[in-house]
N, C-alpha and C positions, 0 to 999 in steps of 0.2 A: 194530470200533466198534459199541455199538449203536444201535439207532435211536431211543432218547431224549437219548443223546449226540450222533448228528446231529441230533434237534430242538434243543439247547441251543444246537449252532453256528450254525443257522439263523436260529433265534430272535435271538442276540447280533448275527449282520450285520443282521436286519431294525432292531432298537432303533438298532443307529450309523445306520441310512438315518435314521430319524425323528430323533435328535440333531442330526446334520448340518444335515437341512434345519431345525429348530430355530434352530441358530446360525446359519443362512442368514438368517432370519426376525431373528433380537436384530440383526445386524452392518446388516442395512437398515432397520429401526428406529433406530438410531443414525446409520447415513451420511444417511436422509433429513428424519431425526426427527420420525418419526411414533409419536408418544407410544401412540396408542390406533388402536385401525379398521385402515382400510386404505390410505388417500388415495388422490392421484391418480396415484401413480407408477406407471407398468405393470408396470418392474422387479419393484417391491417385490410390485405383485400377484399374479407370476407366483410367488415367492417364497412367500410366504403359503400359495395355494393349493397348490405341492406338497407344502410339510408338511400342510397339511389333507387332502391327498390321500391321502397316507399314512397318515396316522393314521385316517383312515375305512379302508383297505384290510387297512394289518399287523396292527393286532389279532387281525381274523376270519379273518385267513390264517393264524394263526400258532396259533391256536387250532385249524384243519384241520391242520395238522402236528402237531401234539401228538396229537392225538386218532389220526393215522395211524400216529403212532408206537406210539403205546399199542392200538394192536388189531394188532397182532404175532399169529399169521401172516394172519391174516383178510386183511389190506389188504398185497400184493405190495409187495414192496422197489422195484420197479421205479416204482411207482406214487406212493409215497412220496418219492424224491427227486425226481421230475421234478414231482409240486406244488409239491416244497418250493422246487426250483430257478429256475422259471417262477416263480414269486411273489418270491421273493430278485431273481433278474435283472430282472424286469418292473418292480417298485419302484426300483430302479436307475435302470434306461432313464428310465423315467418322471419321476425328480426330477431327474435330469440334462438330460433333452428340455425339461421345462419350464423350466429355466434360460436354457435356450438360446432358444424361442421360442414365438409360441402352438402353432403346428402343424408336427411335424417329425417323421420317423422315431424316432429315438427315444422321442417321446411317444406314438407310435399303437403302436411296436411293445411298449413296455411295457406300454401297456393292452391290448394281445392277451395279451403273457404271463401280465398278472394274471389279468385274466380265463380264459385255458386254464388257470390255477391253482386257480381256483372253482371251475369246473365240473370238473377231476379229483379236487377232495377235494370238492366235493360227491356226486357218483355213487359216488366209492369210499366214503366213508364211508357214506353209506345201503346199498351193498352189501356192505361188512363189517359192519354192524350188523346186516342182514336174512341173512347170512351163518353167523353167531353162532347162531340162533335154528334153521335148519333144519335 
């Protein structure tokens, strides 16, 4: 397979995380009917903020996979699935951790994944780009 078919797969599971926690977001808007904002519920807060969480996150992740996939051979295969994978699984962790509560292993450990997800398509892509050139 190649590697802008593994970004299409990548990309397709990050959009269901952002969906889900979406319909996470509608289903507690209706159970506590909260038309607009956020109220008071913590539920619903926690709710809220992981789809907001996400959707600050998968864009520009998902836009480092694309960009890893498309500098084919500059940026190592090895390199490429393990951002794409740490950022897929970290977002996971992460909107599941915050379901569950404010502070728990799965929400630290997802924001490490994201995060070692940044900083792998970050340095690799400045180093295939600058890679390119010399």
């Amino acid at each position: 397979m190649l590697r802008l078919e593994w970004a299409a797969i990548y990309a397709g599971v990050n959009i269901l995380i952002l969906l889900v926690l979406a319909v996470l977001v509608v289903a507690g808007r209706r159970k506590h009917k909260i038309a607009i904002g956020v109220g008071d519920n913590p539920d619903f807060n926690r709710a809220v903020r992981a789809h907001a969480n996400a959707a600050e996150y998968i864009p520009a992740g998902l836009v480092g996979v694309v960009l890893l996939a498309l500098l084919d051979p500059a940026a190592p295969l090895w390199l490429f699935h393990s951002a794409a994978l740490s950022l897929t699984a970290g977002r996971l962790l992460h909107g599941v951790g915050l379901h569950m509560g404010v502070l728990n292993p799965g929400r630290v450990a997802g924001t490490a994944l994201t995060w070692a997800s940044f900083l792998l398509m970050g340095a690799g892509l400045i180093w295939a780009g600058l890679s390119q050139q010399l």
